[in-house]
N, C-alpha and C positions, 0 to 999 in steps of 0.2 A: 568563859573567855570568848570575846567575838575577833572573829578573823576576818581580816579583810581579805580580800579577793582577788586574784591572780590577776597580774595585768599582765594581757597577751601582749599590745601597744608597746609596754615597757619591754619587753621579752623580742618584739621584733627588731623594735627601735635599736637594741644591741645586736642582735645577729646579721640583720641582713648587712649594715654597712663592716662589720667583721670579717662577712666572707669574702664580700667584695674586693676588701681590702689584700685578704689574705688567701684568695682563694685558690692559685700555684700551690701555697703549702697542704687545702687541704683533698684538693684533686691527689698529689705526689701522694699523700697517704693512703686514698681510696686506688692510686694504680699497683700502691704497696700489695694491698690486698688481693687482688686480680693479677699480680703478676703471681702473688702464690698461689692462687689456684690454677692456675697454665702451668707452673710448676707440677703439680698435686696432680693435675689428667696427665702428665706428660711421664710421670714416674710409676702413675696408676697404670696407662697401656704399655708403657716399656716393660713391667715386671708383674705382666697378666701370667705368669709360669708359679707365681708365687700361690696362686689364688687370694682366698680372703683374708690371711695372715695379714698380707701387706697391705690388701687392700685397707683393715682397718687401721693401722697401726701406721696409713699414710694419711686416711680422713682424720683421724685425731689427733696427730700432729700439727696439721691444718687448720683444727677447731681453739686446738692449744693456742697456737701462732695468732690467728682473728682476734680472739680474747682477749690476746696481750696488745693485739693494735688497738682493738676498739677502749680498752683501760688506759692507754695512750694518748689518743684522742681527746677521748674524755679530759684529761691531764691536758690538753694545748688549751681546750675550751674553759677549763677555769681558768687557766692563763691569762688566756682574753680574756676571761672576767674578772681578774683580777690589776687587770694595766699592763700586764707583764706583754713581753714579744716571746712565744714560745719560739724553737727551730726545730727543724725535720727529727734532730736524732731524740728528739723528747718523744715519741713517737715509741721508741722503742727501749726506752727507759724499764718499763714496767713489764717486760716479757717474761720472766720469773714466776710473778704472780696471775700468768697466763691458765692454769691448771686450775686455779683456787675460782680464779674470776668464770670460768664457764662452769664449772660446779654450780657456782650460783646463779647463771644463767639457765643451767640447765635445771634447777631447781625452783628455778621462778616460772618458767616455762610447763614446770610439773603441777604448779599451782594453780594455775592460768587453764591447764586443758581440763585436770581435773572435775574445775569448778563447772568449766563451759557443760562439760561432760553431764554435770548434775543437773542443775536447771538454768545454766546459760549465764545467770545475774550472778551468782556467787564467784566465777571467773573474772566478768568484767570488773565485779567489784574487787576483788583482787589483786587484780592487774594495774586499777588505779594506785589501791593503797600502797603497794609495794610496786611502787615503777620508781622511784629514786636509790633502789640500793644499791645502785650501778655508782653513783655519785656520792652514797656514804662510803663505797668501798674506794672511791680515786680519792676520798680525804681521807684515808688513812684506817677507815677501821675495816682489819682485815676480819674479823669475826664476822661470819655470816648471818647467826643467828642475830648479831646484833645490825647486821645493816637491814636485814627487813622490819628491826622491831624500829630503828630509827626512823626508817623510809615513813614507818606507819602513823608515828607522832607526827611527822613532817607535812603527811597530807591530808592529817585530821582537818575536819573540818571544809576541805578543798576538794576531797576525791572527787566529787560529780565535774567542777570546774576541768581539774584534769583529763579524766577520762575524756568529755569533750576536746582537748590539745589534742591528746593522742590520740583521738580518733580523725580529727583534721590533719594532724599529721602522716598518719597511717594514707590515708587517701593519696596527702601531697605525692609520699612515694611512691605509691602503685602508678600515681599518675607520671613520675619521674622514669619509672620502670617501662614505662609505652612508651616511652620516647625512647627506642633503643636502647635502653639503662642507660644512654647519656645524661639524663634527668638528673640521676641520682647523684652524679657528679655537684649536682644543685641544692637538692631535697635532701642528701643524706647532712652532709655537714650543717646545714643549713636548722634541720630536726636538734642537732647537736646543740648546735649553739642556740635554739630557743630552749629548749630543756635545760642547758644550763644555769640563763637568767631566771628560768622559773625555779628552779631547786634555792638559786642565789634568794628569792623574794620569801620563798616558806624558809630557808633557812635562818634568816634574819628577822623571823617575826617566831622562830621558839626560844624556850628558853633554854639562856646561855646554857645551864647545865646539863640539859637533856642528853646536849651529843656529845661531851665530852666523853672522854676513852676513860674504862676505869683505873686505876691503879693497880698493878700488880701486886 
């Protein structure tokens, strides 16, 4: 089966006039974020008598808390790809599934150093195939093992094209990061919602039945 090829153009062409448009709403989420970590220093040196108990059991509340914003996020961005006007409290809709979602973060992350760890390509390759399970997991399937077998069908065929996004993307924010992490108020949402039209493009070019959820 031949696949056609990721258009970055069609993927810009939706995000940048998105953020543009909407971009109060997604600053407000990225200050969401930053306000909980001045929270998180502010309870971590107030309650330095505790030692590391609380130290960790504040970082991971914290990591909890991200997870559920960034699965949120992710939720406003198919929004917009979808026509839809998300609002602010969709943001925080999916905070529940905050525990499940960095599991799999942190397990994708396990895969990714691992691989680097071996000879560098087995990571990167990696990292492409299973860089959407972030996005099988905001439609709905909570199964992990199945969001990275889906992620994998999804960017058969595409991983190199990817890997290149995400490696231009990776830069955007570093370079957003020099700019006194004001940038990222730019680069982050902005990553967001080109990642989304591109999941939107490999999604619509598998078959129907691949991603369907199975039947209990």
């Amino acid at each position: 089966m031949k696949h056609s090829p990721i258009s970055v153009r069609h993927a810009f062409d939706f995000a940048w006039p998105t953020l543009k448009k909407h971009l109060g709403l997604f600053s407000t989420v990225l200050l969401t974020i930053l306000g909980a970590w001045v929270v998180l220093e502010i309870a971590v040196i107030a309650g330095q008598r505790f030692g590391i108990l609380l130290w960790t059991v504040m970082h991971l509340a914290f990591l909890i808390f991200v997870a559920g914003v960034e699965l949120g996020l992710l939720q406003i961005c198919r929004a917009f790809s979808d026509g839809k006007v998300p609002a602010f409290a969709d943001t925080f809709a999916h905070l529940p599934l905050g525990p499940k979602f960095l599991a799999a973060q942190i397990l994708y992350l396990l895969m990714v150093v691992i691989g680097l760890l071996l000879l560098v390509v087995p990571g990167v390759y990696l990292g492409g195939r299973y860089a959407l399970f972030g996005f099988r997991f905001a439609d709905g399937e909570t199964n992990l093992l199945r969001c990275f077998q889906q992620s994998a069908l999804l960017t058969k065929g595409a991983t190199t094209g990817l890997l290149c996004i995400l490696a231009a993307l990776l830069v955007l924010n570093v370079l957003g990061a020099s700019l006194l992490a004001l940038g990222l108020f730019i680069t982050v949402p902005l990553s967001f919602l080109i990642m989304t039209d591109i999941y939107r493009q490999l999604t619509a070019r598998a078959p129907a039945d691949s991603l369907r959820k199975p039947q209990p």
